[in-house]
Structures are given as structure tokens and as C-alpha cells.
C-alpha positions as CSV (number, residue, x, y, z in Angstrom):
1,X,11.6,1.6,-5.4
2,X,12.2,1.6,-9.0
3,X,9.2,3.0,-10.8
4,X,8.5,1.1,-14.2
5,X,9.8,-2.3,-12.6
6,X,6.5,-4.4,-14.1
7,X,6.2,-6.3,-10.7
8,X,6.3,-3.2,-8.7
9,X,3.8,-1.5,-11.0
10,X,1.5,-4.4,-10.0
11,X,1.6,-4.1,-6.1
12,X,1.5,-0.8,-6.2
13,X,-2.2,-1.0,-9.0
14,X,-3.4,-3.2,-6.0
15,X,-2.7,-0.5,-3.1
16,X,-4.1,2.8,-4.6
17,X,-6.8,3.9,-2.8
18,X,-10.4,2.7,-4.2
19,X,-8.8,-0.6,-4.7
20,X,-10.0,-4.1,-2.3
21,X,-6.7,-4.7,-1.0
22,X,-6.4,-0.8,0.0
23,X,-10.0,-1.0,2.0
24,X,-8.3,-3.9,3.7
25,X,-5.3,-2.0,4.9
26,X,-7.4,1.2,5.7
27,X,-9.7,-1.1,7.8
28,X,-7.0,-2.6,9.4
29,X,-5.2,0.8,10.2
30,X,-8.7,2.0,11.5
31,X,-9.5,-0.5,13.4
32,X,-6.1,0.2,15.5
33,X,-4.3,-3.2,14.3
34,X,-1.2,-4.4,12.8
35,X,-0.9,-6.9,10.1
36,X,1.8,-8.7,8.2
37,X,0.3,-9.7,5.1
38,X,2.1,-11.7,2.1
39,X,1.1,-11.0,-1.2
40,X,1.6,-14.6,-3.3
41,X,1.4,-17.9,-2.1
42,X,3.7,-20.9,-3.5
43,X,5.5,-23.8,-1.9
44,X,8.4,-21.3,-0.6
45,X,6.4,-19.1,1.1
46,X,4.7,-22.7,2.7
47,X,7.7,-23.7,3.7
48,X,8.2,-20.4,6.0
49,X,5.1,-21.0,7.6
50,X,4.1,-22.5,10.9
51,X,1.1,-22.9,12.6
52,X,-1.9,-21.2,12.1
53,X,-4.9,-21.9,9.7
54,X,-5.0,-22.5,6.2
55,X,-8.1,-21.5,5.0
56,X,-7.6,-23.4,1.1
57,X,-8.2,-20.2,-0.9
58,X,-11.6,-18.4,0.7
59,X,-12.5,-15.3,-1.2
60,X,-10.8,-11.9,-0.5
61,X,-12.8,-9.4,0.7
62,X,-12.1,-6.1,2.6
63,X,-13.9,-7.0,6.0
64,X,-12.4,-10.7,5.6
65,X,-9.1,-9.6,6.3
66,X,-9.3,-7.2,8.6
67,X,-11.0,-9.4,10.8
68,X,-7.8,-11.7,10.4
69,X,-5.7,-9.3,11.0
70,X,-7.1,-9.1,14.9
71,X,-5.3,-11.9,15.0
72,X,-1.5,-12.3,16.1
73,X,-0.6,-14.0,13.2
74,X,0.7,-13.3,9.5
75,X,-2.1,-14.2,6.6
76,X,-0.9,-15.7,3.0
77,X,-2.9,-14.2,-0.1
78,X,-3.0,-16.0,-3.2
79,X,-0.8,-14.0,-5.7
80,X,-3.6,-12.2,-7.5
81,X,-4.8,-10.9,-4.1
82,X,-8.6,-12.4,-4.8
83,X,-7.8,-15.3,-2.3
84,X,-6.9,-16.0,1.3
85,X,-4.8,-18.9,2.1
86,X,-3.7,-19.0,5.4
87,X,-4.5,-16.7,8.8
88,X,-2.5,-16.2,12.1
89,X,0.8,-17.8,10.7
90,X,4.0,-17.5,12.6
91,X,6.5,-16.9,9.7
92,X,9.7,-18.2,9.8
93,X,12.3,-16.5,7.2
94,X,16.0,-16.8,7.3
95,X,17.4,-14.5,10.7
96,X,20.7,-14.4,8.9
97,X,19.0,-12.5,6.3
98,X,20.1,-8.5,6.7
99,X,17.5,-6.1,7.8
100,X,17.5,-2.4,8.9
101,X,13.8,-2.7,10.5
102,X,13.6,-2.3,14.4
103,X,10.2,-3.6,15.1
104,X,9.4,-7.7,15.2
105,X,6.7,-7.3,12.2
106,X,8.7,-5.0,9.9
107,X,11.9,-6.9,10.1
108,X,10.1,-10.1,9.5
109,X,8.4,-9.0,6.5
110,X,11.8,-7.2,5.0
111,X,13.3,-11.0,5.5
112,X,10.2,-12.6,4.4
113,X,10.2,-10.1,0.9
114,X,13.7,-10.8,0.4
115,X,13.5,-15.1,1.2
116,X,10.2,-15.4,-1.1
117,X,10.6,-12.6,-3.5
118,X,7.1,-11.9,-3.2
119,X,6.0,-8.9,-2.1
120,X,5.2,-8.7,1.8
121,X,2.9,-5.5,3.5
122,X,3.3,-4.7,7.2
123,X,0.6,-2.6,8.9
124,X,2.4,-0.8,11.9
125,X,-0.1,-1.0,15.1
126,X,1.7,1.6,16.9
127,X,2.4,4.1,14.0
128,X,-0.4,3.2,12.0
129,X,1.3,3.2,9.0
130,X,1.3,0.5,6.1
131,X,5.5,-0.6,4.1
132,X,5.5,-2.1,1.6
133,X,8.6,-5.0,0.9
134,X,9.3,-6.1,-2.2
135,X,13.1,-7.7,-2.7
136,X,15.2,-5.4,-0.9
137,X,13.5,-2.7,-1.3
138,X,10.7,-0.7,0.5
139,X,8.0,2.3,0.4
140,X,5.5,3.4,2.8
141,X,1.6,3.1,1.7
142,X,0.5,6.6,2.2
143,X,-3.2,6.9,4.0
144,X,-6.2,7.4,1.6
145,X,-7.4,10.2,3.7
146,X,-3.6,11.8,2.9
147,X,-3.6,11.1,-0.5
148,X,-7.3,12.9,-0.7
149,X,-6.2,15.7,1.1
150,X,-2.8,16.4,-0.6
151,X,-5.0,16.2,-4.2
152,X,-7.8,18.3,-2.9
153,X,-5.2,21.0,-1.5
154,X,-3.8,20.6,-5.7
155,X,-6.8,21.2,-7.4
156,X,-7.8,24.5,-4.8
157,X,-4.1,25.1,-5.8
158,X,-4.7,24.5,-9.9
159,X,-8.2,26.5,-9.4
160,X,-6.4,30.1,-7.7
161,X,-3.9,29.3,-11.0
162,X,-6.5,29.1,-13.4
163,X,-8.1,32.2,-12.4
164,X,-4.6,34.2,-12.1
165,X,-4.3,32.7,-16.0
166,X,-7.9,34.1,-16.5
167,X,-7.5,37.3,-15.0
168,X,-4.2,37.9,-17.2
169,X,-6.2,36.4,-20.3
170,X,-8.7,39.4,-19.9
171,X,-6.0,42.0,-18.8
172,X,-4.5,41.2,-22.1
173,X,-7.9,41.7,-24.1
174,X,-8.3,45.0,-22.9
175,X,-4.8,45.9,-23.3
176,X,-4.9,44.6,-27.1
177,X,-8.5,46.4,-27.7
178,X,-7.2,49.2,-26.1
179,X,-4.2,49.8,-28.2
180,X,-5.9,49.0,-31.4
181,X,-8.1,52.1,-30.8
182,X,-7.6,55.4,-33.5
């Protein structure tokens, strides 16, 4: 994905860790369930829609959604994320549209990205993994707890490089004391 594309920058603000929409997708991946989530609602993404409920814009919240998401279904936020529109849709995007995906919720959500433009989040059951769709493009969601461990392993990292720099620091002290001596 292109970094610096404003609309990606967006999505992405909504997925690091810390963020509502992130505890959502970490609940969901916990909880050992899939999800196919759109991220915007307008009359094209309604128009791919079937079935299910449509809830009229109840407030976002973490638990909220992953409670949907034990359903079968595909749920409809509002495009700032702070509402949900519809639960357990069967989404209907165009099959002629090209996909690489293998499994029945990624390649829906690659279709449904490309169809609606909007940016689509499927939450592998089996893998638990979260992807990210946005046009044609895609990125896996790393997991929080892999993102915490990969910066804790940097800063024990930056800390052994800090006090190699300090050690040196001092060596050079003495050395520079010691060849100023008469």
C-alpha cells in the first residue's frame, strides 16, 4: 500500500493498537472469530447488501462489535468508524471482479474494497489474522501483542546500544585525560 496516500493514512490511524476499532479486531481475533467488516457506509455499499439487520447507526464500541461478529454475517460501519449500521449482512459484490484471495471472506472483501472503494477488514477465523482492502490493494493488520513485542525487543536492543555508546564515551575520557598528562 502506498504510504502517504491521505485515505490510507486514515484507516491505518484507526487500526494502530490503543485505538477502538483495533480493541474490536483484537477482541474478535481473541475470541476465535472471523469478521468481515466494511469501513463506510453510503447508498453503494447498501446496494451490495442483503439480509441481515440494520441497526440505524448504534454507537461503536469495542465489545459491540465483537459480539456481532459471532455472527455469520458482514457488519457496515459508518465511515468515521463511531457508528454501526448494519450486522450479519450477506454482501453481494460483483464475482466478475478479479481477486487473488482463496478463502470465501477474503475474496469477498477484496471485491467489496474494489466495488465500494471503501475500505473493507477481514478477520481470518482460521489464521487469526486481520487484511486490510482498500482499492486493489491490501496489508495485513499485525497483532498488538506483535507489535508490543517487536518494540520491546527495539528498545532492549537501543538500551545494549546506548551503553556500548556510553562505555566508548568513557573509554575516550580516559584516553583524552590520559594523553594530556606531562
Amino acid at each position: 500500500m502506498a504510504v502517504g496516500d491521505p485515505i490510507l493514512d486514515e484507516v491505518l490511524a484507526q487500526l494502530v493498537p490503543g485505538t477502538s476499532l483495533r480493541e474490536a479486531i483484537d477482541r474478535i481475533i481473541e475470541q476465535g472469530d472471523g469478521a468481515l467488516m466494511v469501513l463506510g457506509h453510503d447508498e453503494g455499499v447498501e446496494s451490495l447488501c442483503s439480509g441481515g439487520f440494520w441497526l440505524g447507526g448504534v454507537g461503536f464500541s469495542p465489545p459491540r462489535l465483537a459480539e456481532l461478529a459471532k455472527m455469520d454475517g458482514g457488519i457496515v460501519l459508518d465511515d468515521e468508524c463511531r457508528r454501526i449500521m448494519a450486522a450479519n449482512i450477506h454482501f453481494l459484490p460483483n464475482p466478475d471482479l478479479p481477486t487473488e484471495e482463496t478463502g470465501s471472506r477474503h475474496r469477498t472483501a477484496e471485491r467489496l474494497a474494489l466495488h465500494t472503494g471503501k475500505p473493507v477488514v477481514a478477520v481470518s477465523e482460521a489464521r487469526s489474522v486481520a487484511t486490510l482492502f482498500l482499492g486493489g490493494q491490501k496489508a495485513e493488520v499485525a497483532r498488538s501483542s506483535t507489535i508490543e513485542a517487536r518494540n520491546s525487543q527495539d528498545m532492549a536492543t537501543l538500551e545494549r546500544l546506548r551503553h556500548r555508546v556510553d562505555q566508548a564515551i568513557e573509554a575516550l575520557k580516559e584516553l583524552g585525560s590520559w594523553e594530556s598528562r606531562p
